[in-house]
Structures are given as C-alpha cells and as structure tokens.
ROKE-837595 format. One line per 4 residues: their letters; for each residue x negated, y, z of C-alpha. Coordinates in steps of 0.02 Angstrom, whole numbers. Layout:
A = X Y Z ~ ...
// end
This chain:
XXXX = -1495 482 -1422 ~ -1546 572 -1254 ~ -1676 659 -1385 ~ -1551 712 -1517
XXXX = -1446 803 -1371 ~ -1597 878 -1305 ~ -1600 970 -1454 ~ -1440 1031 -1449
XXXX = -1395 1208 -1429 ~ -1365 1221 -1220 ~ -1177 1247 -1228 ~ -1182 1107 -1357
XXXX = -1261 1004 -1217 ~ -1151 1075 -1075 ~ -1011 1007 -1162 ~ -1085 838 -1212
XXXX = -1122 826 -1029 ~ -957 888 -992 ~ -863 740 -1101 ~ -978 607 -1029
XXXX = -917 632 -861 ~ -744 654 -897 ~ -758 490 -1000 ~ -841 390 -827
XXXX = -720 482 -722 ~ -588 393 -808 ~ -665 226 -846 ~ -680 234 -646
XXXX = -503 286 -613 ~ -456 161 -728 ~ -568 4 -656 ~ -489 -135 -587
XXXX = -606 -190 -429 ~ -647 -369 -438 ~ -549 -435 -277 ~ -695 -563 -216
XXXX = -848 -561 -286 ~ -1023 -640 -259 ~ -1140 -488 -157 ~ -1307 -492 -178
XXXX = -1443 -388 -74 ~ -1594 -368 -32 ~ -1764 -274 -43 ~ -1805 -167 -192
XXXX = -1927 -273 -287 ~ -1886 -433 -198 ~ -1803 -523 -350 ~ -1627 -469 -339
XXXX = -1616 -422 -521 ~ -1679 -582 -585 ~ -1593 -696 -475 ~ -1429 -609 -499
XXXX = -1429 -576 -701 ~ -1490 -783 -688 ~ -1338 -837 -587 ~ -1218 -740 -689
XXXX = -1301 -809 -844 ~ -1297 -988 -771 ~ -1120 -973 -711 ~ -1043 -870 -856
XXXX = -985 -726 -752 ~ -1013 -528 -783 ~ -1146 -448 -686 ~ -1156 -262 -615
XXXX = -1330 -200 -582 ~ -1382 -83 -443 ~ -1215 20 -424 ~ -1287 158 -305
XXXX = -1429 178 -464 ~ -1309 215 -579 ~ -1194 318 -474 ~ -1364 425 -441
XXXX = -1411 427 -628 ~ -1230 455 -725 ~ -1102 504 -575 ~ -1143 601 -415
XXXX = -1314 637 -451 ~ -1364 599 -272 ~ -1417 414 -195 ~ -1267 408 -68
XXXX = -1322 254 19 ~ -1398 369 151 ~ -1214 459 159 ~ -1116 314 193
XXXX = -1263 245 330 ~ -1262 421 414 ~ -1064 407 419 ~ -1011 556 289
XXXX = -945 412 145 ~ -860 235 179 ~ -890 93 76 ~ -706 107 47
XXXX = -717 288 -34 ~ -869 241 -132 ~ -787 85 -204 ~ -636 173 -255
XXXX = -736 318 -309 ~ -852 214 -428 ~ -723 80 -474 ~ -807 40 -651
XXXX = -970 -27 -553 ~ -841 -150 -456 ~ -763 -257 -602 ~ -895 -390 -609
XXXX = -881 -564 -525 ~ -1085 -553 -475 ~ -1118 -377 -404 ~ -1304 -338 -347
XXXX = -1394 -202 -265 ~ -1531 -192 -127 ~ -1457 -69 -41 ~ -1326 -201 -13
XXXX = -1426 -281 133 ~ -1374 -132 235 ~ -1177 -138 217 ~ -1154 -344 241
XXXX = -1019 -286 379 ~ -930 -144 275 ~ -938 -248 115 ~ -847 -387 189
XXXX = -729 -293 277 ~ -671 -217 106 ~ -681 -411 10 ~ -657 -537 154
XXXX = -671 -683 38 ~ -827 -631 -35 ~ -942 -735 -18 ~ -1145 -651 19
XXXX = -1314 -696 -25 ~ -1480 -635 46 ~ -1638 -600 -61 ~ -1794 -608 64
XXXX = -1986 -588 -4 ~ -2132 -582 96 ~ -2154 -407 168 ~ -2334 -377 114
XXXX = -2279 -407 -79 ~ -2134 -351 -59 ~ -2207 -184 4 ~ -2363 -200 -137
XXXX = -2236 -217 -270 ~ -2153 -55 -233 ~ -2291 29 -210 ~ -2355 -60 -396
XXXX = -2190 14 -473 ~ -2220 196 -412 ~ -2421 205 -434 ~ -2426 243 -249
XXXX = -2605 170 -180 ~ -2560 43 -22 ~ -2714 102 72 ~ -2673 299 123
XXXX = -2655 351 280 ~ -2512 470 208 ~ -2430 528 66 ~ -2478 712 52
XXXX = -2332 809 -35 ~ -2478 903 -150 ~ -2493 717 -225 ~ -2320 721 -299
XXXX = -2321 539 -293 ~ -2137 537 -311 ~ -2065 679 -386 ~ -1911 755 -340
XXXX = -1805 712 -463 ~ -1833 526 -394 ~ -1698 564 -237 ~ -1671 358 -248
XXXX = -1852 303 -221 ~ -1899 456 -121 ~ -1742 404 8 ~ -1826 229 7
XXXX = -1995 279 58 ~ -1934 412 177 ~ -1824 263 263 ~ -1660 410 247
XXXX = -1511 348 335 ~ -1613 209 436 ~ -1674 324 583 ~ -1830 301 515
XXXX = -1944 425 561 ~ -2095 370 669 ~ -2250 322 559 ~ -2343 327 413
XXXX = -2270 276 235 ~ -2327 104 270 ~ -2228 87 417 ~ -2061 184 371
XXXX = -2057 52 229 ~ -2101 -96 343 ~ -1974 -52 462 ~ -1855 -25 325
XXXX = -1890 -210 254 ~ -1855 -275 471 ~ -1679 -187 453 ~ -1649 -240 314
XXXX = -1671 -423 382 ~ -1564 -402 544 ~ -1398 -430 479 ~ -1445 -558 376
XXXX = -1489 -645 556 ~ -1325 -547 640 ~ -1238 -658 520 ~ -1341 -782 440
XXXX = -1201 -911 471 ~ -1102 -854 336 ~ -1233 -746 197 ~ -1328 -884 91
XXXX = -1542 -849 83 ~ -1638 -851 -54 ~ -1818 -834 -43 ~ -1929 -769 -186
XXXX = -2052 -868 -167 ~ -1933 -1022 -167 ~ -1875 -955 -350 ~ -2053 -912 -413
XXXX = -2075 -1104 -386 ~ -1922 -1184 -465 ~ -1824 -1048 -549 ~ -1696 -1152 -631
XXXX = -1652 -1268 -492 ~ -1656 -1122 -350 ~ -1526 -1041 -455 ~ -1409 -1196 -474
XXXX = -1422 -1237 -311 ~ -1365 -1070 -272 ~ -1224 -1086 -394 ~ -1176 -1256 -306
XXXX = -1179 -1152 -130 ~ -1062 -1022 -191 ~ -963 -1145 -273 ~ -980 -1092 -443
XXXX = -983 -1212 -580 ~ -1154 -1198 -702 ~ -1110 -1185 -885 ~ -1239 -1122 -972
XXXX = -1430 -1182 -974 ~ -1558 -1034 -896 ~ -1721 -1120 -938 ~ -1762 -997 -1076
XXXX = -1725 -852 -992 ~ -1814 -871 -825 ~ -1967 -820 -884 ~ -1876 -635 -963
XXXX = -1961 -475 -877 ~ -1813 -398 -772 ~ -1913 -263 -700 ~ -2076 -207 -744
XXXX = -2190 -310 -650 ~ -2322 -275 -513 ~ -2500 -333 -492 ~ -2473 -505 -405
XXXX = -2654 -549 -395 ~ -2709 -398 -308 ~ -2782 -444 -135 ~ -2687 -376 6
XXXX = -2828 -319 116 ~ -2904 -225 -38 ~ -2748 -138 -80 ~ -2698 -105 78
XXXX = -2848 -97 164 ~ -2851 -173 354 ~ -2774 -49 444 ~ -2612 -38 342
XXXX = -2607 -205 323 ~ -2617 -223 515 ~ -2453 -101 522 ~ -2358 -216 408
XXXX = -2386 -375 487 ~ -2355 -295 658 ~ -2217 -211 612 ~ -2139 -391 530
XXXX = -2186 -504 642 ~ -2039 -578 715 ~ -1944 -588 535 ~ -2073 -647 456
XXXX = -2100 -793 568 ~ -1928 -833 561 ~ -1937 -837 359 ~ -2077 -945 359
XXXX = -2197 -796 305 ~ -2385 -852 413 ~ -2480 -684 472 ~ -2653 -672 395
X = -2564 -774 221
// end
C-alpha cells in the first residue's frame, strides 16, 4: 500500500495524506477514553510489549501499543514525551488530543515509566504495573535494535547511527526531557534507565513489578499471576503464544564485557548501582 501511494502523482499523495489525517483526527475526536485502565511502563526493550499483548490475550481485554509511537508515526509527527516532561503538553491535552490510542482496557508504553504521577492523576482507579530488566541487557538490547556498537566512546554524528527521521529513538539516546546531558551515550542511557526506576520506588506501594527475567523463566504463570494482582480474571490459555516474536530480538548471548568493552560497562554498573541492588540485579552478573 505505502508503495502504490508512493507512486502516486504528488498532489495525488498530498491529498491521500490529507484524508488520512482528517480520518484519525476524527476517530480521535470521536474516542471514548477508557475511564480506568491497566498502565504499563517501562524501558524500551525491557518486555513491555510481550507482557502486555500476553495479559490482554490472557485476560480477553483490548490492548493499545506504544501511544507516543504512533502519535510520532501517523499524528503529530514529533515524539512529544519530551514536551509534556519539559512542561509545554499535559498528559491531559495529550490524552484528549490522541483519544483513539486511549480506548483499550491494557494500555502500554515505556515512556509510561516517566508519567506514573500524571497518569494517575488523570485515571485515579487505574491500577499500574512496572516492567524492570537488568540495565546491562536492557541497554545491549537497544543498542542490538539500532546496530549501535556498545563499546564507543561516542556516537560521532558522521556515523549516522540514528538518522534523523528516527526523532523517537534519537530523543531516547539523547535522554531529551530527562536533564540528561552529562556523559557519553552509555551513560545518558544508563541514567535514563535510574529515572526511569525512581518512581517506581516513589511509589512502589501501589505500581505492581514485573521483572523480565522473572517472565523469561515462567512466562505463563508470571502473566497470571499478574492477572490475579490486577484482579483480572484469565480466560483464555497463553501457552502457545509466549514463545511469538513481539519485537525483533537482540543478541542475548553476546558477552557484556565484549560488547561493551570494560570501560562502558564500568559506566553502566556505576551509574545503576543503587537500583540495581534493590532489583536483585548482582554487579559483575
């Protein structure tokens, strides 16, 4: 399809793009916001996808999948996480303002991790859950998913390792919105993983944790005990679907000193210490 309209004569393809975004504008106008639903952040790359499209599936419920993705990709063609962190958009205005991303009962995105308070300000009775991976995959895994080596001391803009057009992942790396600015790319995402920990401790009492690593080993019962935390009643069987490719995968095996190397390996488990203790995550692992 996206070929057939490249092809297009370019008014042809003004207007195509032109109907498209009249059509979302109204399917958002239109959207009725699903008044408490299950909130799920997290890392990018730390199993949010998987564990959220498994709950849903397990607890028959719709799912809506990285809502600040597809407002960059079909909508405002900007990642506006950093906007609402940096005080120019509310989670209020971006909620009404993307309604059609709201209507699910299981709503997931990363960025999430950062907006606990805001989030349940706007849905009080929501209930919130935590996805938490070990910093050093965590960190390898992103890196896997944009080709970027783990072991520079910088990313030198003549690389182009993420292009422009990439505003989401470029945001992420650059730490935008986080006051991120001290460091090399190791460090900006390290810090970036610690923030995105605090207020899952700020509030821990009342935003459920999942660990990745606690999935990876019992994928079916982490999610129905996560169901059973929520209070959500399991009426489907997931055992045939835990094993389905959500996002394309990284190299697990690699060795984190090789990929790394020692010094930004260092950097990571400095930088992580504290949370990672607290998560059960040993230094040197």
């Amino acid at each position: 399809m996206r070929d057939f309209l490249r092809e297009l004569p370019h008014p042809l393809r003004q207007a195509s793009r032109f109907g498209r975004t009249c059509i979302r504008f109204c399917q958002h106008r239109a959207a009725r916001v699903y008044p408490q639903p299950v909130i799920i952040g997290g890392s990018p790359k730390s199993g949010t996808t998987v564990i959220a499209a498994l709950l849903a599936k397990a607890v028959g419920a719709q799912f809506s999948n990285d809502p600040f993705w597809h407002v960059l990709y079909h909508d405002a063609k900007d990642f506006l996480l950093p906007d609402i962190l940096e005080g120019r958009l509310t989670v209020d205005e971006f909620i009404n303002r993307f309604g059609a991303y709201f209507q699910a009962r299981i709503i997931k995105d990363p960025d999430f991790a950062f907006l606990y308070p805001q989030l349940k300000a706007r849905f009080p009775q929501s209930q919130q859950v935590f996805i938490v991976r070990d910093p050093r995959d965590n960190i390898r895994s992103i890196l896997n998913r944009l080709k970027i080596p783990g072991n520079l001391r910088e990313l030198e803009p003549e690389d182009n390792f993420i292009p422009s057009s990439q505003k989401g992942w470029r945001a992420i790396v650059d730490g935008r919105g986080l006051a991120i600015s001290r460091g090399n790319y190791i460090s900006r995402l390290s810090q970036r993983w610690c923030l995105g920990t605090r207020q899952y401790f700020d509030a821990k009492s009342s935003i459920h944790l999942v660990r990745y690593e606690d999935f990876v080993a019992d994928k079916v019962g982490v999610i129905e005990q996560l169901a059973d935390d929520l209070g959500l009643a399991v009426v489907n069987d997931i055992s045939g679907e835990v094993d389905k490719q959500f996002q394309p995968r990284g190299d697990r095996n690699a060795v984190l000193e090789n990929f790394f190397g020692r010094e930004n390996l260092r950097i990571i488990e400095a930088t992580c210490a504290k949370p990672m203790s607290a998560f059960g995550y040993a230094a040197g692992a």
